[in-house]
N, C-alpha and C positions, 0 to 999 in steps of 0.2 A: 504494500500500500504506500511507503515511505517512497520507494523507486517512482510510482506512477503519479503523487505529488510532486515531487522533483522535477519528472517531466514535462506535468502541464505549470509547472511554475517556468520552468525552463522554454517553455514555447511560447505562453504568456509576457513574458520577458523581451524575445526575438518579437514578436509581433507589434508590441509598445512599441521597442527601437525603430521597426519600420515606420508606423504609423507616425513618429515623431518627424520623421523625414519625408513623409509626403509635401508637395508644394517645394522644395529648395531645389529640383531638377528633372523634369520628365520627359524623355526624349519616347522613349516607345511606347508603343500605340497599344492600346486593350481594344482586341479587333472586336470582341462580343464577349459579353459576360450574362451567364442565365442562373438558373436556380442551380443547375448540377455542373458550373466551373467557368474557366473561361478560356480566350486565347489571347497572346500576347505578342504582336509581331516587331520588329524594324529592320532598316536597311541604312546602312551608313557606307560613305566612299571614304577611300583611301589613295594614296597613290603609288603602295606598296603592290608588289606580285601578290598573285594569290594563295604561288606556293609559299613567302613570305607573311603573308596572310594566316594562313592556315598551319605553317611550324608556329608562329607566336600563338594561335587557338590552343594548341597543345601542350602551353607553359600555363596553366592559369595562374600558379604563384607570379610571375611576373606583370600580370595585369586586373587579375581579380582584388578588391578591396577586404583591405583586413577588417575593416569592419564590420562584413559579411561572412565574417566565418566563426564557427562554435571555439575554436583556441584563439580568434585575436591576434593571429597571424599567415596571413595567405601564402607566406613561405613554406608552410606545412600541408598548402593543396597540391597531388600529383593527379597527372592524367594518364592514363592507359589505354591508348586509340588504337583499341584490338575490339572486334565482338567479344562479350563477355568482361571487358577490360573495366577500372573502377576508376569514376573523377571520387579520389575520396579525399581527407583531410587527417591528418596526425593530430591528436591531442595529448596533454599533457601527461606523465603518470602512464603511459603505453595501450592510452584508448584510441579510438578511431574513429571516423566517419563516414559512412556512405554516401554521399549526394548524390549521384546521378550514376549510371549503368549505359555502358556503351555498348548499342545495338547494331550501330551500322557505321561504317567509314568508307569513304573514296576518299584517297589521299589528295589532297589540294582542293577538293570539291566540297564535299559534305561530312559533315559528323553527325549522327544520329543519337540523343541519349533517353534513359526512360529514369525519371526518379523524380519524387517528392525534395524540390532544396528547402533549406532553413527548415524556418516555424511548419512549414506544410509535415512536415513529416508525424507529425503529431495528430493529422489529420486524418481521416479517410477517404483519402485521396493518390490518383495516380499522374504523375506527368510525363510529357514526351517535350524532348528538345531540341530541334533541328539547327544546325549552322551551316552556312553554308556561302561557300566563295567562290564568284565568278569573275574574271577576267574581263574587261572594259576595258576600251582603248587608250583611257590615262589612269588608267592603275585598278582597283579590286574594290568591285558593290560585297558589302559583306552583309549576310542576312540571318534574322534567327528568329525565330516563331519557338514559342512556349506555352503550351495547354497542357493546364489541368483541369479534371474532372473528378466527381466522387460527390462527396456529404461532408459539408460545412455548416456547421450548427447557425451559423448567425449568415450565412450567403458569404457570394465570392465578389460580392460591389466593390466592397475595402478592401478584401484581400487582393480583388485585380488593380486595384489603384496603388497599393504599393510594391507591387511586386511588377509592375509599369515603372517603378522608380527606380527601383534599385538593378531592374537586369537593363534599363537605360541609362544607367551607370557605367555597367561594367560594360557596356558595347563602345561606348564613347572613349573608355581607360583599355580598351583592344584597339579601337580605330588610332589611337594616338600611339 
């Protein structure tokens, strides 16, 4: 009972921090949000290649924010761009994280992933995460659509408004 207080303290917690940060930057778009989830797309240019593109896709510690992560430091996210492969995260003390589950890869092209991040995972809920890098004549459209679905006690209106905030973050700290 102690562990499953913890957790909804520990999700409750993640989700305040979001919510706190709604309105200071929202670049990606919540394409549709209903009673059972939603989806969340955008598309930002660069003037880097694709396959340049898509090796920094597969550092998240070098572009993911540490403030979005369970340790407090995005140094501690690895990615493994294999089917089967884990974006997970290292914590403190020899625990771990799962965030997302790799489904699909074309090298330079697409990443496929399937996971509940952060506070979601607390939910019942499942997600799919695509990214994906095309080649343009002065450098790479990079693109990434995020849906989830499931059962959210209170709906997914706020939860798609901050989670519009913060993965329009980390696309913006990838584009740069």
């Amino acid at each position: 009972m102690a562990q499953t207080n913890k957790l909804a303290m520990a999700t409750g917690t993640a989700v305040l921090v979001l919510m706190s940060m709604v309105g200071e930057q929202a670049t990606a778009e919540v394409v549709s949000v209903g009673g059972n989830g939603f989806e969340i797309r955008e598309t930002a240019h660069t003037a880097a290649s694709s396959d340049k593109v898509y090796a920094a896709l597969l550092l998240p510690a070098n572009w993911w924010s540490s403030d979005h992560t369970f340790s407090g430091s995005a140094a501690n996210l690895v990615l493994d761009a294999r089917a089967g492969g884990c974006w997970c995260e290292t914590l403190p003390g020899g625990g771990s994280v799962e965030h997302l589950r790799v489904v699909y890869v074309s090298p330079g092209k697409t990443l496929r992933l399937r996971g509940a991040l952060g506070p979601f995972q607390g939910l019942a809920v499942a997600g799919v995460m695509t990214w994906s890098a095309k080649s343009v004549a002065d450098g790479t459209d990079i693109t990434f659509a995020y849906s989830i679905s499931g059962y959210a006690k209170d709906g997914f209106a706020e939860l798609s408004k901050m989670t519009d905030h913060v993965l329009g973050e980390q696309m913006e700290r990838l584009r740069n």
